[in-house]
BALOBA-1460 file (C-alpha; in Angstrom, 3 decimals):
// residues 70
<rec num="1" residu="x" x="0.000" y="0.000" z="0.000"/>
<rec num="2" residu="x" x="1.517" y="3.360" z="-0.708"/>
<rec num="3" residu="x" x="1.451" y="6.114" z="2.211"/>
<rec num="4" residu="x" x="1.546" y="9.701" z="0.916"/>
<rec num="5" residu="x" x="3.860" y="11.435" z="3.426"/>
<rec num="6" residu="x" x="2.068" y="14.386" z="3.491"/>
<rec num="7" residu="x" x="-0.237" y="12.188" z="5.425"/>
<rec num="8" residu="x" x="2.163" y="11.512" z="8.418"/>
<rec num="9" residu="x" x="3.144" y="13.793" z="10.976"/>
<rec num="10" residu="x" x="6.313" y="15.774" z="10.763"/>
<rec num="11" residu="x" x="8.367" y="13.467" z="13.503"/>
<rec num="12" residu="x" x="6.882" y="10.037" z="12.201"/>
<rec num="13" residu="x" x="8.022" y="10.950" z="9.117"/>
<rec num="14" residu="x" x="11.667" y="11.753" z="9.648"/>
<rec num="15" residu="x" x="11.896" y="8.662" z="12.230"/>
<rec num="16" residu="x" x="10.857" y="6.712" z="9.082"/>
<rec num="17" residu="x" x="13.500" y="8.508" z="6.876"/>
<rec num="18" residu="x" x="16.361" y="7.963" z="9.826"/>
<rec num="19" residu="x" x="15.275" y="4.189" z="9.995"/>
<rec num="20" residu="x" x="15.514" y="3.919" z="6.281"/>
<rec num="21" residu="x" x="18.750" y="5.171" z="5.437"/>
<rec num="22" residu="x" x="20.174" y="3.570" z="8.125"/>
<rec num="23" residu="x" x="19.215" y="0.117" z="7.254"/>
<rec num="24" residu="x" x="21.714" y="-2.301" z="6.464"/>
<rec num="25" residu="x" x="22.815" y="-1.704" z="2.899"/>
<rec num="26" residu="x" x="22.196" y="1.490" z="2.022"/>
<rec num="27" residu="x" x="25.792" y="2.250" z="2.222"/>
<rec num="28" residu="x" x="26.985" y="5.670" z="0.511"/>
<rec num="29" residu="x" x="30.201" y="4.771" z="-0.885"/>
<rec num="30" residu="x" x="33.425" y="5.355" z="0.587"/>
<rec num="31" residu="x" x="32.482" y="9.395" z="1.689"/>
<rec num="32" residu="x" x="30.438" y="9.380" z="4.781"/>
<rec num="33" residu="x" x="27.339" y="11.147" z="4.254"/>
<rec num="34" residu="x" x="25.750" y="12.825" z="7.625"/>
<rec num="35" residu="x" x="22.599" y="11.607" z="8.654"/>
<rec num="36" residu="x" x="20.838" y="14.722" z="7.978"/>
<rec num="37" residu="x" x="21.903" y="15.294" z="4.698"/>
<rec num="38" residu="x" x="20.803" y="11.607" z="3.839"/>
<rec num="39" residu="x" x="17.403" y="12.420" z="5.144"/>
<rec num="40" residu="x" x="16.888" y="15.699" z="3.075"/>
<rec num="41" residu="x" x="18.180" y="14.327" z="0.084"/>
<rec num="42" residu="x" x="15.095" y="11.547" z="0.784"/>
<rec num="43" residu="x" x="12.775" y="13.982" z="1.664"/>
<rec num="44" residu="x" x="13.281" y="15.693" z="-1.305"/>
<rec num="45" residu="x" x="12.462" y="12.921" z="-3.805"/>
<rec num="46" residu="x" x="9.214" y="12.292" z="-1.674"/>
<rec num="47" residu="x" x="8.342" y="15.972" z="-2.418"/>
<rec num="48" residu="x" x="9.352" y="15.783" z="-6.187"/>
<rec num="49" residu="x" x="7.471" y="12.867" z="-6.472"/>
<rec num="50" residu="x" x="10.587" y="10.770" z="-7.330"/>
<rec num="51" residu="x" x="10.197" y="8.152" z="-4.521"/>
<rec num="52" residu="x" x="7.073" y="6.798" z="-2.436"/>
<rec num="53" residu="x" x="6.722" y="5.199" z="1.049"/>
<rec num="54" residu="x" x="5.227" y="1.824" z="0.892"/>
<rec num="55" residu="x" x="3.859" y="-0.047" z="3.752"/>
<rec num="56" residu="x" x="3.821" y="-4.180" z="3.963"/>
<rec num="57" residu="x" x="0.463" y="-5.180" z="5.677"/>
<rec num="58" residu="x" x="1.870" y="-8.523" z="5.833"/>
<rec num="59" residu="x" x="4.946" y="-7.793" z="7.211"/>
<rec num="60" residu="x" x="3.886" y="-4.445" z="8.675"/>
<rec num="61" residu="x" x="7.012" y="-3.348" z="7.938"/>
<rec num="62" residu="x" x="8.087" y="0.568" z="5.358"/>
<rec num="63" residu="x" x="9.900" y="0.940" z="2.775"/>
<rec num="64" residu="x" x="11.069" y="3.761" z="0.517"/>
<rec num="65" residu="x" x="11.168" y="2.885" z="-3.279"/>
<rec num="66" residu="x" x="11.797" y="4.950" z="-6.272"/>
<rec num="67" residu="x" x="8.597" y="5.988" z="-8.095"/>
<rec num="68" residu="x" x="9.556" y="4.145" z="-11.334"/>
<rec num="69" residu="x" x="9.795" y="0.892" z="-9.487"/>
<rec num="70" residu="x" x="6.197" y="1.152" z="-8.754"/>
């Protein structure tokens, strides 16, 4: 199911943005990126459009997936 994140609030959202680019395997190459430039650089494909949140009923688990994927 896709989640608009307009619909979340403004902390649930980030929390979901920190957990995501945290996970295991979304390494950034050998230059460590800071955590809040990782989550604006999200945030800003959500806002473009460019990526969606999608949630797993079965699993109950998000995910953050580029809009062409979809």
């Amino acid at each position: 199911m896709i989640v608009p994140w307009q619909q979340l609030s403004a902390d649930a959202l980030r929390g979901l943005i920190e957990e995501f680019v945290t996970r295991d395997g979304t390494d950034y190459g050998e230059v460590e990126v800071p955590l809040a430039q990782r989550v604006e650089q999200v945030m800003a494909r959500l806002r473009r459009g460019e990526a969606q949140i999608l949630f797993s009923e079965s699993t109950g688990e998000c995910s953050i997936v580029p809009s062409e994927q979809l």
